[in-house]
N, C-alpha and C positions, 0 to 999 in steps of 0.2 A: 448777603451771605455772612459779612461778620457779626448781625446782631444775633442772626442764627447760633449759628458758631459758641458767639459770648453763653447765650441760653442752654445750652448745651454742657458745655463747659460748667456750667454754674453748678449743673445736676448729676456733672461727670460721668456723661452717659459716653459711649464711644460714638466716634465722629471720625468724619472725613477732612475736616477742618487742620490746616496748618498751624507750626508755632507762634507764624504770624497773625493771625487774624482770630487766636483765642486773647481774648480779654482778661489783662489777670487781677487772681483773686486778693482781696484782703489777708495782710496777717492777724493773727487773733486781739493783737491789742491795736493795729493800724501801724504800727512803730515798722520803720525798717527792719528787714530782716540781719541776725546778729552772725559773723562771719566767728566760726571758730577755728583754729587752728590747731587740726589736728596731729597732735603729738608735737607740735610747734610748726614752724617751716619747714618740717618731716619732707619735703620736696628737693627742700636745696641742700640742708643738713643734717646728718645722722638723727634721727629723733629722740625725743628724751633726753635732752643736755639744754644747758643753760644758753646756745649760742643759738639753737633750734629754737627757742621762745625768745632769744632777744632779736633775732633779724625776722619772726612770723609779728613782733608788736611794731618794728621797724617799718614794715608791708604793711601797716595799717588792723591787722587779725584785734576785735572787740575784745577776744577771749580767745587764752592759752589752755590748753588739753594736756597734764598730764596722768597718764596710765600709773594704779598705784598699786605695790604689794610690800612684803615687809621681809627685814632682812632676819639673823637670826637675834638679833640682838632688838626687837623690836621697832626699828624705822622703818617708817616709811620713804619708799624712794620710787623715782619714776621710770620703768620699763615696761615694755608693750607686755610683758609676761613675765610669769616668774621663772619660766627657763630661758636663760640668759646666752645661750651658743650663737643665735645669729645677731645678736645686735650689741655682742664685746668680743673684745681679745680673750675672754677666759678658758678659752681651748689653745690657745702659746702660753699658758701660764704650767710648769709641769709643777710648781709647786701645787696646782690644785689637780693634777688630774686624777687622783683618787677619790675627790668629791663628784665623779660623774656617775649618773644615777637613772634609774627608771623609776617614774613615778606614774600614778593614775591621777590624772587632774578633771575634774568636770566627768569622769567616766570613761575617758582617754589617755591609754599608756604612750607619755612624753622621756623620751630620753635627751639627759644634757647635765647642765650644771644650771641650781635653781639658789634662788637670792635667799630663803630662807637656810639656806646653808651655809651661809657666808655672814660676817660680820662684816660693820658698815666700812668699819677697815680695811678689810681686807677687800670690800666690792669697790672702795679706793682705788687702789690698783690697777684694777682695769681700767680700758679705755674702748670707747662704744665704738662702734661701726655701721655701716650703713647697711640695713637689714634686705634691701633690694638693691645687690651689687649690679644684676643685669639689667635694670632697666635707668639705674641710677649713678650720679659719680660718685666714688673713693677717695674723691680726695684728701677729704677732710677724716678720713679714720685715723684713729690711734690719736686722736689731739682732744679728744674731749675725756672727762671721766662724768658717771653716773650721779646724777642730782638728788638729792634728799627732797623731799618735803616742803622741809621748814626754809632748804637754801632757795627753792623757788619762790616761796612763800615771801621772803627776804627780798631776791631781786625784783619780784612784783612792785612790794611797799618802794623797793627807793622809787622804780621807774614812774610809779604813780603822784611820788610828790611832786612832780614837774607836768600835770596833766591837768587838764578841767573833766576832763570825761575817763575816766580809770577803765584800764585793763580789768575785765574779769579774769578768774580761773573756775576752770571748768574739769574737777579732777573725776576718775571713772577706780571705783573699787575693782579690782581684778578678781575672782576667784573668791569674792569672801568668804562662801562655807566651805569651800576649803580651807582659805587660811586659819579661820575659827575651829576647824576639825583638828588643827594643830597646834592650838592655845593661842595665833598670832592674831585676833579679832582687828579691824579694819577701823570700828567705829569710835574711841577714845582716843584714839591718836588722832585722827581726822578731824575729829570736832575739838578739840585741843586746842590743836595747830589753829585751824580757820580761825576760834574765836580770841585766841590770842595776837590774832593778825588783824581783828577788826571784825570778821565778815558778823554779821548778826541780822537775824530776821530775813522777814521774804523779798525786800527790796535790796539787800545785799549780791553785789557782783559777783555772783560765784553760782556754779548747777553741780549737783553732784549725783554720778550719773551711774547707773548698773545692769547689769543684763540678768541680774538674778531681782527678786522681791523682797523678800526679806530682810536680804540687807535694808533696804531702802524702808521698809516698815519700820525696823528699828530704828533707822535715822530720823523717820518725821515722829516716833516715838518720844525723843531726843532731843528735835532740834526743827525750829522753824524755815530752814535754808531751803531754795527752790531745789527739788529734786524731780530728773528725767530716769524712764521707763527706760531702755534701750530694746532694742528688739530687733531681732538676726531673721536672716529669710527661711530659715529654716529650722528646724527644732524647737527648744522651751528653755525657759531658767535651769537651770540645772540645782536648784532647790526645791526646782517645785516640779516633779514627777509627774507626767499626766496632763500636764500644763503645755498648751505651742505656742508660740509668738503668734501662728495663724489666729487662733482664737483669740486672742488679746488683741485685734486688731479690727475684731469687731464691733459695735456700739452697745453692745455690754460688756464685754472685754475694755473699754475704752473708758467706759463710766466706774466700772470698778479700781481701775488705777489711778482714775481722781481722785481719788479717796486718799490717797496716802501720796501720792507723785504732783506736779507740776505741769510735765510734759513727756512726749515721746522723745526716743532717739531712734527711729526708723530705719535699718537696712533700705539705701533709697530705690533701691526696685519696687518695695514695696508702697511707693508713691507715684511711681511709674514706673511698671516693667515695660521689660526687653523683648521684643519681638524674637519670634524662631531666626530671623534674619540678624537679628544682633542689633536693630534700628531700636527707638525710644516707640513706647504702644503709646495707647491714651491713660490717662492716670484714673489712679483709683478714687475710692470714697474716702480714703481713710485722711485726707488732710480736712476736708470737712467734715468726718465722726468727731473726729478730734478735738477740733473748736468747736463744735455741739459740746463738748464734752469740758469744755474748758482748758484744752491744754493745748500748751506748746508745741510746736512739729521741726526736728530739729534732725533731718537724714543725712546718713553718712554712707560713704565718704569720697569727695571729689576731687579729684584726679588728673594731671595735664597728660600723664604718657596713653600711647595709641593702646594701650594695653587694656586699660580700664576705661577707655571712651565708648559712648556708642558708636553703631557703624560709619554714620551719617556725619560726624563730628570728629571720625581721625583726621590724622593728617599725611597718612601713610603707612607704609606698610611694614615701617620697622616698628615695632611693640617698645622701643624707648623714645621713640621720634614723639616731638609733643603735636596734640591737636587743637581742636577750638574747643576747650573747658568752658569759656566764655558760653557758647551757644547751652550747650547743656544747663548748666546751672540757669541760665536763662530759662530753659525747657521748666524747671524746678520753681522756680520762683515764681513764675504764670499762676501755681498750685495753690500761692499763700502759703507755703513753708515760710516759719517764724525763723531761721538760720538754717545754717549747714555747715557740716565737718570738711573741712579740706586741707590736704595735703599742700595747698599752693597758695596761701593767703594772696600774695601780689593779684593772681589774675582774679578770685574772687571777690577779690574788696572791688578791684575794677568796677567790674561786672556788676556787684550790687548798687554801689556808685552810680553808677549807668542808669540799672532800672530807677531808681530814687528820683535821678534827675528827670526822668520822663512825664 
């Protein structure tokens, strides 16, 4: 049954076959898979702050994730969006609540307070908060302020003089043609910063990541640094009209983003969806089109609360209650996924730790 199984598995045909008894696949270069840490230890601490990337490198995280867009005075700084309401205090601030605003982002009317409106000064001031109050603690709001760029940039370089094997960063453009629809372009500031920091060439620790194209063509226009595709389970770039992430996921969808990319960054259903039941299916084609294809396979994003587990791997039935993470990424790494985004570096470095040693 398990050579079956393995056979099976190879050709990622669906099967009746357990997690236990598939055989798992190669990553594209054989190397371990690379644990990222999304938005930093975004699990335990507000995301997007300097204490969120220094206890995800402390957990062992290869590579630190921040989210980037730009303020009015040109920085770059790290927040999950450029509307800033749920992850600062910028709604207790009444000196700004005249800057609250509606805007069309991607082709969706967002209302809030957004960082292109604010000077880096005054995004000082704030202090971030934790953007899932309900599933997560508070304790730690109101104690951090917002990161720049270059200050992560900064605390990478010291933490890596004391290392043999360096911290990546692994930063994600937010919204570029948007921010370039408003004079604030993504890519001079970015490639600046990195190669002022060292990063240089394709063997440099750093992926720089987007869910539009464009951007990313300009970048490898630019600049030799490894650059991932990202891709959402539903819809398209929102540069590129006409365009879905479905079809980009196919093996000419796949070979045409070698072209200018590195690797994916998967929505991870789309490497193994969810059954009607909420259980893990059998996995798709797509981490094998993908290494046909030459690229990396890097899906996001993994999660310990019962909320975001499959059914099979909660741990109950409170939606913050945590479950077995461990098992799932396990599911994922069977695939030959080249890494993965997670919210909880501790249990995923575990975990991959784990499979390495087998």
């Amino acid at each position: 049954m398990k050579r079956i199984c393995a056979a099976l598995l190879a050709l990622m045909l669906p099967t009746g076959c357990s997690a236990e008894e598939m055989v798992a696949q190669p990553t594209l270069t054989g190397q371990a898979p690379i644990v990222i840490a999304h938005r930093g230890a975004s699990g335990e601490r507000p995301e997007h702050t300097l204490e969120s990337y220094r206890l995800a490198i402390e957990l062992g995280a290869d590579y630190i994730e921040p989210d980037l867009v730009l303020t009015k005075d040109g920085i770059l700084v790290a927040r999950h969006e450029n509307e800033i309401s749920e992850t600062t205090d910028v709604a207790a601030h009444p000196e700004f609540a005249a800057r609250k605003a509606t805007k069309t982002i991607d082709g969706a009317k967002v209302t809030g307070w957004f960082t292109e409106d604010f000077t880096l000064a005054e995004l000082k001031t704030l202090r971030a908060r934790e953007r899932l109050p309900k599933l997560r603690s508070t304790d730690y709001d109101g104690r951090y302020d917002i990161p720049t760029f270059e200050e992560i940039l900064t605390f990478l370089a010291e933490t890596n003089k004391s290392r043999k094997n360096p911290v990546g960063v692994y930063p994600e453009t937010k919204h570029p043609s948007y921010f370039i629809a408003i004079g604030l372009p993504h890519e001079a500031p970015l490639l600046a910063l990195l190669d002022r920091f060292g990063y240089r060439g394709r063997s440099a620790p750093v992926f720089i990541q987007s869910f539009e194209v464009g951007n990313l063509k300009a970048l490898r226009a630019r600049s030799e640094l490894p650059l991932i595709q990202l891709m959402d389970g539903e819809g398209g770039p929102a540069d590129a009209p006409g365009t879905t992430y479905a079809a980009m996921t196919s093996p000419a969808g796949l070979n045409a983003i070698a072209a200018y990319a590195d690797g994916i960054g998967p929505y991870k259903e789309l490497v193994i969806p969810r059954t009607t039941l909420g259980t893990l299916g059998n996995p798709t084609h797509l981490v094998r089109d993908a290494h046909a294809a030459g690229l990396k396979v890097h899906p996001w994003t993994f999660r310990r609360e019962n909320y975001f587990l499959p059914l099979g791997d909660k741990g109950g039935i409170n939606p913050a209650g945590h479950g077995d993470l461990g098992a799932e990424i396990d599911a994922y790494l069977a695939t030959g996924i080249d890494g993965l985004f997670s919210d909880n570096p501790r249990e995923a470095v575990a975990t991959v730790k784990k499979g390495n040693a087998k």
